[in-house]
C-alpha positions, -999 to +999 in steps of 0.1 A: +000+000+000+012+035-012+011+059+015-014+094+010+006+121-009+017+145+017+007+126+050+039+133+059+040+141+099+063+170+097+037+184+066+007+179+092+029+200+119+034+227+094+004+231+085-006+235+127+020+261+124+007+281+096-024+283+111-009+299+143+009+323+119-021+330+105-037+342+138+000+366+145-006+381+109-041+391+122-027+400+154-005+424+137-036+434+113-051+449+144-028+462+162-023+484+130-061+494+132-063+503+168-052+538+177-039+548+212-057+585+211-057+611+183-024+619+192+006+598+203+020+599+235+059+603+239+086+613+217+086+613+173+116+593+175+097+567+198+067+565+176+091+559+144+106+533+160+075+522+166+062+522+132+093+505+121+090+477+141+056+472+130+067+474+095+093+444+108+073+426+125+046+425+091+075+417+065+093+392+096+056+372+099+051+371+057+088+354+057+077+330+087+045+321+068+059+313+032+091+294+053+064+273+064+040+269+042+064+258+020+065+230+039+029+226+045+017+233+014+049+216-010+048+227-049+070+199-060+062+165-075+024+155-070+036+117-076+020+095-048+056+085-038+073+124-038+095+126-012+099+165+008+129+185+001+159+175+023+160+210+039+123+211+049+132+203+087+154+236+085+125+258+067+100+249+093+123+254+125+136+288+108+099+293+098+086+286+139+118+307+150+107+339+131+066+335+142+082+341+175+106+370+160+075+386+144+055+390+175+083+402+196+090+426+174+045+438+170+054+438+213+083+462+211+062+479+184+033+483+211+050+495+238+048+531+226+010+531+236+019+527+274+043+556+274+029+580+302+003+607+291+019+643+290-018+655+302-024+690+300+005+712+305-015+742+308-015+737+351-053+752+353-069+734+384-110+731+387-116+728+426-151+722+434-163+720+476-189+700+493-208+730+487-209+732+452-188+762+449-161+762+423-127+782+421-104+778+385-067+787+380-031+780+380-017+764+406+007+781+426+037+767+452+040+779+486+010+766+503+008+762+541+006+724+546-026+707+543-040+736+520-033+748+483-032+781+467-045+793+434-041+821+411-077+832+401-096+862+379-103+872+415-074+866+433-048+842+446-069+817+471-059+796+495-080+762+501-077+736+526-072+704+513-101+689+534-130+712+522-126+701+486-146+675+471-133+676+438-101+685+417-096+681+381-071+700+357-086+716+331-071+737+299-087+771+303-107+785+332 
């Protein structure tokens, strides 16, 4: 008995593999879509490095999925005894190697969107009291302890920490 063109174990394990590649291609599909903000947080040079490994990590995870697919999916001879290429063993480990390359490199490209938020430079502070009553401005140092001081339209004020109820920064008053 012949056996089944291309039930080859190490053809079978390929084509496991490619369908895991295909999952970090879409991985890296949608990591392109999703956007952090409207505007980047950190440095240009940080967000080009970012793009770049991106643009790695896409080009590193097409290599990875034709190393292995050619492997899985042979185009030699269709003859019911065609053996695989003597180097397919070293195509699919190189091929599983750079799966792994391509999503550490879409992880390095990612790590851009945690880089801390530069907020609102502006220092304006919104302080609101149990009351209701609202005071806006820039913040000033040289408060007493416990208290903190704000330049407003109508003056500087100082306001004790425990009679407010609310603080956000804001960028205009």
């Amino acid at each position: 008995m012949q056996p089944e063109p291309f039930s080859n174990p190490m053809a079978e394990s390929a084509k496991g593999w490619h369908n895991i590649q295909l999952a970090v291609m879409g991985f890296i599909g949608l990591c392109g879509v999703i956007k952090m903000g409207n505007h980047p947080d950190g440095p240009d040079w940080l967000n080009l490095w970012s793009a770049g490994m991106v643009a790695l990590a896409f080009v590193s995870s097409l290599l990875s999925m034709w190393m292995v697919g050619s492997v899985a999916f042979p185009l030699y001879n269709f003859n019911a005894g065609a053996q695989m290429p003597a180097d397919s063993p070293r195509r699919l480990r190189g091929g599983i190697r750079m799966t792994f390359v391509s999503i550490v490199l879409m992880v390095l490209g990612a790590l851009t969107g945690w880089w801390p938020s530069s907020g609102d430079s502006s220092g304006k502070m919104q302080v609101q009291d149990a009351n209701g009553a609202t005071a806006c401005g820039d913040m000033l140092a040289g408060a007493p302890a416990g208290s903190i001081r704000l330049s407003t339209a109508d003056g500087v004020l100082t306001i004790s920490l425990r009679t407010i109820a609310s603080m956000n920064q804001v960028s205009s008053c």
